[in-house]
N, C-alpha and C positions, 0 to 999 in steps of 0.2 A: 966884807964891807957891806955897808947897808944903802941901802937905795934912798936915794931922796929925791924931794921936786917932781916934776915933768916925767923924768923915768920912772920914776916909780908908780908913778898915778898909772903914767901907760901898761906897763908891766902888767899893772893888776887889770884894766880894763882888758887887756888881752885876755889876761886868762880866763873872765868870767865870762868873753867870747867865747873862748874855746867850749869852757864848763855848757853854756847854753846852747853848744852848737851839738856840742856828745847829747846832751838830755832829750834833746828833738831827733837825733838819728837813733837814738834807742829807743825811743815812741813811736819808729817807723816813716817820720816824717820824709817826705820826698822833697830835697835840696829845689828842682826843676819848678816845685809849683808855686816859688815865689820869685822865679826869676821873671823879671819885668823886661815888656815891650812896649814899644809906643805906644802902644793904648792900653796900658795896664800888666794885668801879671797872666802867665801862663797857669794854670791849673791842672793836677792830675785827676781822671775820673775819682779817685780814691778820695783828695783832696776835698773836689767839689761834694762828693758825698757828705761831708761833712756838715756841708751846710743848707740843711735842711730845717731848720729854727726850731728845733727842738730844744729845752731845759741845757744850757750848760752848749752849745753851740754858740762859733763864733760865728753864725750870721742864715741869711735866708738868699739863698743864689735859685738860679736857675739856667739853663745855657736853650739859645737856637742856632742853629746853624751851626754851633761852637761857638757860637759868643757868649758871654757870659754876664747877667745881667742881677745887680742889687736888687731883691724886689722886697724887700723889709716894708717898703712904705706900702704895700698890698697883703703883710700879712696875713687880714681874714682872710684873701684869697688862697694863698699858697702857701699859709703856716699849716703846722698841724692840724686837722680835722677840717679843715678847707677845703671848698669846692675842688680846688686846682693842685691842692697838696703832694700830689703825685708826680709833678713838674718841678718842684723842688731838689735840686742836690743833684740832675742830672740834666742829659742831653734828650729831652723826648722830642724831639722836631717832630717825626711824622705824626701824632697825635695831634698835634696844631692844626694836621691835615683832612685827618682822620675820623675825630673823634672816639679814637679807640683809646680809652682812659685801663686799659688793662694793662699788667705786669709785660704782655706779648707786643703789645699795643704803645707802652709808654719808650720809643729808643728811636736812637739818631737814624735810622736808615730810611731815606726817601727814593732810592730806586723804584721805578717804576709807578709812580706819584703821574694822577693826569694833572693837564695844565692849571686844571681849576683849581688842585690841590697845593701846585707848587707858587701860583698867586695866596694862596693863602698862608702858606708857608712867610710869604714877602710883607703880606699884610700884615702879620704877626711879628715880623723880626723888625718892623718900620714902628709899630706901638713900641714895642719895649725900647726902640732907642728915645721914643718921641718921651717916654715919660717914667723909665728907669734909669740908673746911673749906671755904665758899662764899668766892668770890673777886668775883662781882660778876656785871653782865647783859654776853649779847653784843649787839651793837644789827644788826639784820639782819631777819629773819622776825618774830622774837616779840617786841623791846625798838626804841622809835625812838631818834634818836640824843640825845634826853634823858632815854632811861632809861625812859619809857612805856609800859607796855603796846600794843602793835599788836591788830587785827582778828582779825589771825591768835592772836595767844596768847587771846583770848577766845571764838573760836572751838573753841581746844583744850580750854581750861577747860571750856568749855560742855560738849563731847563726854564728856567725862573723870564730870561731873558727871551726865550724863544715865546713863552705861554703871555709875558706880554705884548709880544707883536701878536699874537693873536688877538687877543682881549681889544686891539687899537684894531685890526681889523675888519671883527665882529661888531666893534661899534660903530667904525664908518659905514659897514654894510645895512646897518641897522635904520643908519640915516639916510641911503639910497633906497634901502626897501621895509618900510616900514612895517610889522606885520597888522595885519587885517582883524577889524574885529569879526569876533565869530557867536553863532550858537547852534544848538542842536535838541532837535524835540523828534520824538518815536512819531508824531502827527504830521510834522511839518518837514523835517529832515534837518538840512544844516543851511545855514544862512551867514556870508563873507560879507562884509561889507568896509568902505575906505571911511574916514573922518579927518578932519585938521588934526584930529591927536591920539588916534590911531595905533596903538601899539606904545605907546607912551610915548613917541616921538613928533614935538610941537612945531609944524612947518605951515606955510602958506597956500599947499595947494592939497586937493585929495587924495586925488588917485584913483585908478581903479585897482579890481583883485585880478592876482596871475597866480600862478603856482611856479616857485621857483625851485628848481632841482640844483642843487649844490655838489658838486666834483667830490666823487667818493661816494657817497650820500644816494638811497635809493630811494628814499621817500623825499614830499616836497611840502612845503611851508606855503600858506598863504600869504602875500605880502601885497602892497598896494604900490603902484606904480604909477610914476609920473607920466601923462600922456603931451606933453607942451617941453616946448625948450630944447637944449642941446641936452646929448645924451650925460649921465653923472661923468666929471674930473673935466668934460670939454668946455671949456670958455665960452662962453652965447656969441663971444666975435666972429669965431669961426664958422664955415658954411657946416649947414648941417640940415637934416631932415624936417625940422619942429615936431617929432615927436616922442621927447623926450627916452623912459627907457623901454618903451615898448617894444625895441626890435632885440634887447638884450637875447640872447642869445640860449642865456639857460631859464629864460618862463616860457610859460605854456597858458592857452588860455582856460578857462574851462569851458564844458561845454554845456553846451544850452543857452548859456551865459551873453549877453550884448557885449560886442569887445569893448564898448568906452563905457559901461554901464560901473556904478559906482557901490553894487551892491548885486548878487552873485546867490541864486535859492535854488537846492540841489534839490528836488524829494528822494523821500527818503526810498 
């Protein structure tokens, strides 16, 4: 009997399914790197290799963290013979961190990444969403092969989250103790001094200079301190000394030095 109508149409559209699905598993293609998640498709390392925007490639990727990120609109950057070209087609996270642009240098592995490097890492994965088109996860280091988060990406997360409570730390400290400007001459020796904008940080009062020793830390920073007010986080309601943080706990004065004096010359 002969097929007509609706069956038959189907019939053939099946097979040329089939036909198209045999000619891609015999080109080796991996079924996994087109299965779609929420936010796009999975990719095999193999997969993403591919798309490094070379002649006759379908396209120009690049992954962080395991995400994987359209960057065709940055071409001269990451197409062939580009600065960045080497980021193309795979996972180089820690290079983001690094700068090590070498074969050893361009891979997913940020273990033991200091904090400054894992903020860069965040600063780089926050560009490419702000201004590429996400394409999907790669499944390898940081994504299982259902799209998961792995060990490892909670791992990084963690790291990434810890180096920001630093970084908001450091800053608030920055703003309790501002560092002191300074110079040093073989004639004169070194000379500390406070300013309204002192360390780049613009407030209403000067300071004088202390040397503050930081927990861990064996050496000390000059920093300029408030001599008026309630001590830094206490509310001015509260009863308190008026002498702001000069009783803190970890400065020291220097010597020779006037303790309210506003500027601090060591000879040499």
């Amino acid at each position: 009997a002969r097929w007509r109508g609706p069956m038959r149409r189907g019939a053939a559209a099946a097979a040329l399914l089939c036909l198209g699905a045999a000619c891609l598993l015999g080109r080796g293609f991996d079924p996994r790197a087109w299965l779609l998640t929420p936010r796009g498709r999975l990719l095999s390392a193999a997969e993403l290799a591919r798309y490094r925007g070379a002649a006759g490639e379908p396209g120009l990727y690049l992954a962080v963290l395991g995400r994987v990120f359209d960057v065709e609109r940055g071409r001269r950057h990451y197409g062939p013979g580009g600065a960045y070209s080497g980021f193309a087609g795979r996972d180089a996270t820690r290079a983001f961190a690094t700068g090590d642009f070498t074969q050893a240098g361009l891979v997913d592995d940020v273990s033991a990444l200091s904090p400054g490097e894992m903020l860069a890492i965040q600063s780089w994965l926050s560009f490419y969403s702000d201004n590429y088109d996400p394409v999907g996860k790669l499944v390898g280091r940081f994504y299982d092969e259902n799209g998961a988060p792995t060990e490892a990406l909670r791992e990084a997360e963690a790291a990434i989250e810890e180096a920001q409570k630093l970084q908001a730390e450091s800053k608030q400290r920055k703003q309790q103790f501002p560092p002191c400007n300074s110079e040093w001459s073989s004639a004169k020796g070194s000379r500390f001094w406070c300013s309204r904008q002192s360390g780049g940080v613009n407030r209403d009062w000067t300071g004088v200079p202390r040397k503050l020793y930081r927990p861990g830390s064996r050496g000390s920073s000059c920093v300029c301190v408030r001599t008026a007010g309630p001590p830094w986080g206490q509310p001015d309601s509260t009863e308190h000394s008026d002498r702001g943080d000069l009783d803190n706990p970890h400065l020291e004065e220097y010597d020779g030095c006037p303790p309210l004096a506003e500027q601090c010359v060591l000879m040499a």
